[in-house]
PALO-95504 format. One record per residue (C-alpha): residue in one letter; x, y, z. Coordinates in pm, whole numbers, padded with zeros to 5 digits, always signed. Example, Ala and Ser with C-alpha at 12.3 -4.5 7.8 and 13.67 -1.06 7.14 Angstrom:
BEGIN
a+01230-00450+00780;s+01367-00106+00714;
END
This chain:
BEGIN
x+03093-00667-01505;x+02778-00549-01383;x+02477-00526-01637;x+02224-00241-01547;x+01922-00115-01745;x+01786+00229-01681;x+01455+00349-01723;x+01386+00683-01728;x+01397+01063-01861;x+01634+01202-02094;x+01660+01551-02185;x+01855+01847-02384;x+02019+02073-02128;x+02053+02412-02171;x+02326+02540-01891;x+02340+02898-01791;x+02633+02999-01548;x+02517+03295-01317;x+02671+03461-01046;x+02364+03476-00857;x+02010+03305-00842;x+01783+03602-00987;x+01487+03740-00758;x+01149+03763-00871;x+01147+04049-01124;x+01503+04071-01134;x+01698+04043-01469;x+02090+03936-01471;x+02337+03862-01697;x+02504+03513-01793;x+02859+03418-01772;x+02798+03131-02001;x+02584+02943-02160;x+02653+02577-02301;x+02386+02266-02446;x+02457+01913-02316;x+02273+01584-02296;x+02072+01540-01975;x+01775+01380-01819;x+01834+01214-01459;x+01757+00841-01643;x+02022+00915-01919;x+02262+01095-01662;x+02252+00719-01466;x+02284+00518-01728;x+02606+00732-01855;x+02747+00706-01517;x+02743+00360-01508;x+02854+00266-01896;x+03185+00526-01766;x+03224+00315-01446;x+03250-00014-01681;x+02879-00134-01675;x+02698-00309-01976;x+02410-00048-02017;x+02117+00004-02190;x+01860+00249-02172;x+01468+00283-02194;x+01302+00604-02279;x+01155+00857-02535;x+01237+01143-02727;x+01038+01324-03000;x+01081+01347-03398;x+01321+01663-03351;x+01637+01734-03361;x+01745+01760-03012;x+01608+01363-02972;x+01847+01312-03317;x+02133+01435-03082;x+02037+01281-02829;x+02054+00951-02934;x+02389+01013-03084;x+02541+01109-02779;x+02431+00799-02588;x+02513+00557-02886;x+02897+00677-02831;x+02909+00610-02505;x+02845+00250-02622;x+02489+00258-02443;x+02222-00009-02568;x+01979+00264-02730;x+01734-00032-02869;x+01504+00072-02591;x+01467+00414-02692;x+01151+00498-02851;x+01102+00855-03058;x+00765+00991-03060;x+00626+01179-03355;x+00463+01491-03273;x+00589+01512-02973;x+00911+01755-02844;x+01224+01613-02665;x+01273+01640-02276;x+01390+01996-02191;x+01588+02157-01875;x+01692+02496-01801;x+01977+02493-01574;x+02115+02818-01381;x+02429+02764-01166;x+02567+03018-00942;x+02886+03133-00827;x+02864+02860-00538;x+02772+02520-00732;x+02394+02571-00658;x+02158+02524-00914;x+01791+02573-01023;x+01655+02414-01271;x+01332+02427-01455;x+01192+02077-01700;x+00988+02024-01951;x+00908+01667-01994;x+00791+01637-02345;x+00859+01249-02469;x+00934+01160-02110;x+00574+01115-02072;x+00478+00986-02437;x+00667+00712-02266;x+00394+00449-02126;x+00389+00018-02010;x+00294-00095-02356;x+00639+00027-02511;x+00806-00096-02198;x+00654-00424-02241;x+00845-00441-02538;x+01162-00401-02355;x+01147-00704-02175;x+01429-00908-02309;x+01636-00596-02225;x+01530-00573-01864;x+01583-00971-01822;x+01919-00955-01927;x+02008-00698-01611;x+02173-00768-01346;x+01981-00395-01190;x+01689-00173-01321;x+01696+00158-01190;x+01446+00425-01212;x+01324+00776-01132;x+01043+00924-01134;x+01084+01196-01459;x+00895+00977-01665;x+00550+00800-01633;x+00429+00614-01350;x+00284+00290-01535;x+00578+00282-01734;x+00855+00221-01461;x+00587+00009-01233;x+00587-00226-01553;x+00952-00229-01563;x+00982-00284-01229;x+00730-00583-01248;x+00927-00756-01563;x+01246-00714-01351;x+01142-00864-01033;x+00970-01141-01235;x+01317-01245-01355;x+01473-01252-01049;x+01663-00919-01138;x+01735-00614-00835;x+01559-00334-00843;x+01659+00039-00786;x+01438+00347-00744;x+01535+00709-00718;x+01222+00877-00602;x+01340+01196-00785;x+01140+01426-00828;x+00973+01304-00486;x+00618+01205-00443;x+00473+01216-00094;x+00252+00888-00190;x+00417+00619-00398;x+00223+00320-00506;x+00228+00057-00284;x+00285-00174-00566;x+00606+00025-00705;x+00721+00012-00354;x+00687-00401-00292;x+00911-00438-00604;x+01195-00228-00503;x+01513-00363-00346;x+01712-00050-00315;x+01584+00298-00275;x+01811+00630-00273;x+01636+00957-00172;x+01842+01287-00105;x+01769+01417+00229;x+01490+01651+00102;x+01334+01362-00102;x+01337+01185+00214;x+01172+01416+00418;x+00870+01472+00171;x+00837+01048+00144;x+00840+00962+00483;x+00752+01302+00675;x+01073+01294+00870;x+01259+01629+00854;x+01663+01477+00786;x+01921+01639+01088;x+02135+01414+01251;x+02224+01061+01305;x+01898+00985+01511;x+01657+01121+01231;x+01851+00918+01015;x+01761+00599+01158;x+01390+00722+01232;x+01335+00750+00794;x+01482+00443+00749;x+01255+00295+00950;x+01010+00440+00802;x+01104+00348+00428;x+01208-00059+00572;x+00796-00008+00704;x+00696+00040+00322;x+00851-00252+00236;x+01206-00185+00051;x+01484-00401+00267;x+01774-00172+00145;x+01777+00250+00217;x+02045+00467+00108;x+02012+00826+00201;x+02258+01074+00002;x+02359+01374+00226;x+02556+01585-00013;x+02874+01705+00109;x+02844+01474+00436;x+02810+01140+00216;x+02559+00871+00215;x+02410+00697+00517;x+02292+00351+00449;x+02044+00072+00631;x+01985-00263+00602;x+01855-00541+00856;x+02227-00682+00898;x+02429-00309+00833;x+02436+00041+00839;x+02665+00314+00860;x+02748+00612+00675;x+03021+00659+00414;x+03211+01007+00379;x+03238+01203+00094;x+03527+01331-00042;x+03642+01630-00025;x+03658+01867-00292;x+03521+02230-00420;x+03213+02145-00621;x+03130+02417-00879;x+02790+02249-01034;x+02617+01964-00810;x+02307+01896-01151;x+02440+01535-01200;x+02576+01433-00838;x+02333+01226-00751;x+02273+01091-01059;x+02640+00968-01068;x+02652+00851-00733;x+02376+00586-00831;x+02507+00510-01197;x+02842+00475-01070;x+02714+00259-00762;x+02565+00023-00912;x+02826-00038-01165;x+03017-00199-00881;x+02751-00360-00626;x+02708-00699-00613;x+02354-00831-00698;x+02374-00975-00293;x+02457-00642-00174;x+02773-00829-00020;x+02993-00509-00056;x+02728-00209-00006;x+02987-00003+00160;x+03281-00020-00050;x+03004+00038-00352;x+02917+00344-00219;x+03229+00450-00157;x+03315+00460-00532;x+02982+00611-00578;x+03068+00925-00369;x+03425+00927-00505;x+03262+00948-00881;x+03032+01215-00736;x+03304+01407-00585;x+03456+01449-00916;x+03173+01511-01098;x+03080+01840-00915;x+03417+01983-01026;x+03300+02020-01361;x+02984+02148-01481;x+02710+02024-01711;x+02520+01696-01641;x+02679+01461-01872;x+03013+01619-01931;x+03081+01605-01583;x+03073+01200-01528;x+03408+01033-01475;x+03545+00750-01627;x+03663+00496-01455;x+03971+00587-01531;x+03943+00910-01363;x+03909+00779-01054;x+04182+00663-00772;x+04117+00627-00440;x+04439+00829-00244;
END
């Protein structure tokens, strides 16, 4: 059983279910409206625990009530919350979600503790971190905070994960030479490594160019199409499944919780790891909210 450690953002999600995306101007009515926990770090590090990993999580929240929750939500998913600092003063990570009719979504944050969040409380976190088999990371929290993480992991010999969501076209060079794994979306990709994501060919071309900054393994989600993946022995891509998705907010973030529940810390079985990623993905768009979408690993059968 894998262990993984997430650093990251956690958030209370407000969900409204629309039939369209409004224009500028325009006012429309809701079909629903729900709260759930959220927060691409927290999303991860729920997809994993489901998908059988020993987790623990490293983060902020403020002195309010929605942190309160928060925390109780993740401590019943039997997530290690000892990592998880509260901030006085300061307000809990927010989103605003609208999903249409077709599974899109547009969504608005409000980082609050996420950024109260800096290397001096992740220092503190180090016997956490050296006890992981994989760190992952995003980038809805504070720079100096993951870069320390990410320095305490690779220190202890432990593999390193970065989701470079919300993209940054420059990412420090030093964040970048202590990453193993990196997992863009095909927009992501595009605004890291200036290569516009449209077939096969272009494919190859950002891979290139992310192997050129220095991270030996590249996996590029494509949404409905899959995940492509590159390494200096293997590459391929891996379908997805096939299904009607009705709210895509936590895809991604499943894909990589649930994938690295099952990788092995020598990559041996990349493929078959992000096969159960996309098949936890796949059912995760069926549902909607961020967190109440995730599988178990019980949910999920290969046919």
């Amino acid at each position: 059983m894998n262990a993984v450690t997430v650093i990251g953002s956690i958030n209370m999600d407000t969900t409204l279910r629309l039939t369209k995306m409004p224009k500028p101007g325009e006012t429309l009515h809701t079909s629903d409206i729900f709260h759930s926990g959220g927060g691409k770090g927290a999303n991860q590090a729920v997809a994993a625990k489901r998908s059988g990993a020993n987790t623990a999580f490293i983060g902020a929240v403020g002195d309010d009530n929605e942190g309160a929750t928060l925390l109780d939500l993740l401590a019943k998913e039997q997530i290690d919350i000892s990592g998880i600092s509260t901030i006085a003063d300061t307000a809990t990570g927010q989103a605003m979600i609208m999903v249409d009719d077709a599974g899109e979504n547009s969504i608005l944050i409000h980082a609050g503790a996420n950024n109260a969040f800096h290397e001096a409380e992740v220092q503190q976190q180090k016997a956490l971190i050296e006890n992981s088999d994989f760190l992952i990371a995003q980038f809805e929290s504070s720079l100096d905070a993951t870069l320390a993480a990410f320095t305490l992991a690779k220190k202890a010999g432990k593999k390193t994960i970065l989701n470079p969501a919300p993209a940054l076209e420059t990412i420090p060079t030093e964040l970048l030479a202590q990453t193993d794994v990196i997992i863009p979306n095909e927009t992501e990709t595009e605004i890291i490594t200036g290569i516009e994501v449209t077939d096969e060919a272009s494919l190859f071309q950002a891979a290139t160019a992310l192997h050129q900054l220095g991270i030996e393994t590249v996996i590029i989600t494509l949404g409905s199409k899959g995940a492509f993946y590159h390494t200096a022995t293997q590459h391929g891509i891996v379908p997805a499944f096939k299904v009607k998705a009705v709210d895509t907010t936590a895809a991604g973030d499943t894909f990589i919780g649930a994938l690295s529940s099952q990788l092995n810390p020598d990559f041996s079985n990349l493929p078959e790891a992000i096969r159960y990623g996309n098949l936890a993905s796949s059912v995760a768009v069926q549902s909607y909210g961020a967190q109440p979408s995730i599988p178990q690993r019980t949910d999920l059968t290969f046919e």
